[in-house]
C-alpha positions in Angstrom: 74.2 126.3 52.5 77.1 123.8 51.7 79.3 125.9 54.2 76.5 125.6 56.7 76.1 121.8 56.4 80.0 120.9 56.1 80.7 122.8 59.5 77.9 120.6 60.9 79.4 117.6 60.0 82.5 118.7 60.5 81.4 119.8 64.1 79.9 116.0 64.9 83.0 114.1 63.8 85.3 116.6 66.1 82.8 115.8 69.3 82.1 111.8 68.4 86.2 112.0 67.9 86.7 113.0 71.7 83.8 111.2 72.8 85.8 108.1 71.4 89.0 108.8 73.0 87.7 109.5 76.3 85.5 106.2 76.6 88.8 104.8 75.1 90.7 106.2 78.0 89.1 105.1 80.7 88.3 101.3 79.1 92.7 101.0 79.1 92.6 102.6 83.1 89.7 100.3 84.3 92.0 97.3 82.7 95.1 98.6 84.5 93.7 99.1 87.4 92.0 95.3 87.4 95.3 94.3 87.0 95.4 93.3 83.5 97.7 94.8 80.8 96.0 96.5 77.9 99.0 96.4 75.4 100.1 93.0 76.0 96.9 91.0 77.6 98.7 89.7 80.8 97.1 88.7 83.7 97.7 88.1 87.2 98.8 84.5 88.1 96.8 82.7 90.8 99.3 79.5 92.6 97.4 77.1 94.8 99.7 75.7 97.5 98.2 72.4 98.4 100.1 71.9 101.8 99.2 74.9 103.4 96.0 75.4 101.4 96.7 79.0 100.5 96.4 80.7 97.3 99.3 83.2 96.3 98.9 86.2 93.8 101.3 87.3 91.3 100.7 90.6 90.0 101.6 91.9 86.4 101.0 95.4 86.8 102.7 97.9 89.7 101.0 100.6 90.5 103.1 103.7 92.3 102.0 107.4 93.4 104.2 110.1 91.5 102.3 113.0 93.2 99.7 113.2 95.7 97.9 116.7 95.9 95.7 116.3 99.2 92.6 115.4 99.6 90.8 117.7 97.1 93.2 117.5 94.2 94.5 114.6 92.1 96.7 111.9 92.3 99.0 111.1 89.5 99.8 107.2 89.7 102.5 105.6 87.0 101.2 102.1 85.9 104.4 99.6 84.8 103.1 95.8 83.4 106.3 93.3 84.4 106.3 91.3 81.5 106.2 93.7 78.3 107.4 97.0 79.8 104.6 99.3 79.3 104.6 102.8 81.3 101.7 105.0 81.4 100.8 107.6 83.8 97.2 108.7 84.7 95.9 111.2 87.0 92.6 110.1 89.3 90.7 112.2 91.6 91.6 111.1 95.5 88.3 112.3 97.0 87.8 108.7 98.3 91.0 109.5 100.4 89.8 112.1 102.6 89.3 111.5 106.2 86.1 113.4 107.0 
């Protein structure tokens, strides 16, 4: 019975584990991709020219494609912030990319 009831608890902690990491996951890829830096907490500057009454955007993180695999598979996009150096690579389903 204590065998029964340790692999049961066991068994929750291993699924609220990846539960965690996932939610985890995709709260650091919604910050990169709002342009803010999860490591270091930088944010894009906003500049307000006052003679031409424009307003100028500097970004802190660069987004590139490493490998684009149509319009049914995923796309694998390397996020870089500017200011501490951070490099991470996610893959994201392009299904919003197809011309249909």
């Amino acid at each position: 019975m204590q065998t029964i009831i340790f692999l049961l608890l066991l068994f929750l902690i291993v699924i609220f584990s990846i539960l965690l990491y996932y939610k985890n996951k995709h709260k650091r890829v919604d910050k990169l991709n709002s342009g803010e830096c999860p490591s270091c907490g930088a944010k894009p500057r906003v500049f307000y020219d006052e003679n031409t009454q424009r307003t100028f955007k500097q970004d802190v993180i660069s987004t590139r494609v490493l490998k684009n695999h149509g319009c049914s598979g995923v796309n694998d996009i390397e996020y870089r912030c500017k200011v501490c150096g951070l490099k991470e690579v996610y893959s994201q389903s392009s299904f919003s990319n197809c011309g249909m």
